[in-house]
C-alpha positions as CSV (number, residue, x, y, z in Angstrom):
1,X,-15.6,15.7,9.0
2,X,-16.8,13.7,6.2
3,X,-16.9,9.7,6.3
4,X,-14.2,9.0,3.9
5,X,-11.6,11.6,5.9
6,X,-12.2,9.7,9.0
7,X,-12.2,6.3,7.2
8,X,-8.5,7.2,5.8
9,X,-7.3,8.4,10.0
10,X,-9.4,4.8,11.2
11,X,-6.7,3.3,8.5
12,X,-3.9,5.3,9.1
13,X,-4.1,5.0,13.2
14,X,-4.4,1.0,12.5
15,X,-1.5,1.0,9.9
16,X,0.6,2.6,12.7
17,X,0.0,0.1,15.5
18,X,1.4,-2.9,13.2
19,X,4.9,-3.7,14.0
20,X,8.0,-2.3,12.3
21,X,8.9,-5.6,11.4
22,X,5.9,-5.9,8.8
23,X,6.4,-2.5,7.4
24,X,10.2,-3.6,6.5
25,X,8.2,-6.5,4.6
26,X,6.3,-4.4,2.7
27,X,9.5,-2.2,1.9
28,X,10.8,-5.3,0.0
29,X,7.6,-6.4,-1.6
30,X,7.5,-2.7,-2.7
31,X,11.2,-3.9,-3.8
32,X,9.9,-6.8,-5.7
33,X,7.3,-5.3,-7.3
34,X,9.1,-2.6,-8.7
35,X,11.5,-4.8,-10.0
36,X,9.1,-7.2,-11.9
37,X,7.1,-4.3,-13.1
38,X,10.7,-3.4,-14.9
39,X,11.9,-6.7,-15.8
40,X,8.9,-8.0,-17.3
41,X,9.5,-6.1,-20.4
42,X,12.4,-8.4,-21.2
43,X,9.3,-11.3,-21.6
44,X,9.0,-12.3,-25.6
45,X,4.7,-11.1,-25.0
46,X,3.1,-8.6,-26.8
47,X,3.2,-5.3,-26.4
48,X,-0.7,-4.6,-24.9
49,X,0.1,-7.8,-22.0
50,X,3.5,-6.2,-21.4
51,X,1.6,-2.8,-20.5
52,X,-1.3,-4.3,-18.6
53,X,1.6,-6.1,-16.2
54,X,3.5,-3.0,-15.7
55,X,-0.1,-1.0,-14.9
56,X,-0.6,-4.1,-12.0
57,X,3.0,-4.4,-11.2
58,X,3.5,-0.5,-10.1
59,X,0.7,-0.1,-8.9
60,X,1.2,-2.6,-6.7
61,X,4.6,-1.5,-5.9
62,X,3.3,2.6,-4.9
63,X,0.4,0.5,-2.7
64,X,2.8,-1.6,-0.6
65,X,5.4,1.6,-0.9
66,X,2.3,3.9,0.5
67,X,1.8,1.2,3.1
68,X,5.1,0.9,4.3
69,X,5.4,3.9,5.1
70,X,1.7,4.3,6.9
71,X,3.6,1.2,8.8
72,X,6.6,2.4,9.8
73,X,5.9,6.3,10.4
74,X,8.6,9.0,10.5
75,X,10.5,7.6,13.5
76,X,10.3,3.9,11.9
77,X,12.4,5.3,8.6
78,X,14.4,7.2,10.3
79,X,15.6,3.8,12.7
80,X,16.2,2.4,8.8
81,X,17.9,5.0,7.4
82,X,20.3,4.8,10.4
83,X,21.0,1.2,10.5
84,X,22.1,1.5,6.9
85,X,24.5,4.6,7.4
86,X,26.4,3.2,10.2
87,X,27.2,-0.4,7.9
C-alpha cells in the first residue's frame, strides 16, 4: 500500500472518531460557503476578484462538504436525514 493511500485511511479513521456534533458544523459552514460563493457576485468588484472569490469560496464549500461527511459517516446522515423527515 503506498504512503499517500494509508495517509488518506490515517485521515479518514480520525475524521470518523470526531463527534456528530462537529460534522453538523461543518454541514452549515459548507452552507455558508456555498452561499457567499453565490452571493458575492451581487458585489459592485470586477469581474477577475469576483472569479478569484468564487474559486476560494467553493472550494471551500466541497472541503468542509467532503469533511462533513468523513465526520458524520453513513449512519451519521442517515440520523439527519431522519430528524428532518419526521418535522
Amino acid at each position: 500500500m503506498s504512503k499517500f493511500k494509508s495517509a488518506i485511511q490515517a485521515l479518514g479513521r480520525r475524521f470518523a472518531a470526531l463527534p456528530p456534533r462537529i460534522g453538523i458544523i461543518a454541514l452549515v459552514l459548507c452552507a455558508l460557503f456555498y452561499a457567499a460563493s453565490f452571493l458575492q457576485m451581487l458585489l459592485p468588484i470586477t469581474v477577475a476578484t469576483k472569479s478569484i472569490l468564487w474559486i476560494i469560496l467553493f472550494g471551500l464549500a466541497k472541503t468542509t462538504q467532503y469533511t462533513a461527511v468523513a465526520i458524520l459517516g453513513k449512519e451519521g446522515i442517515r440520523l439527519i436525514l431522519r430528524k428532518f423527515h419526521h418535522r
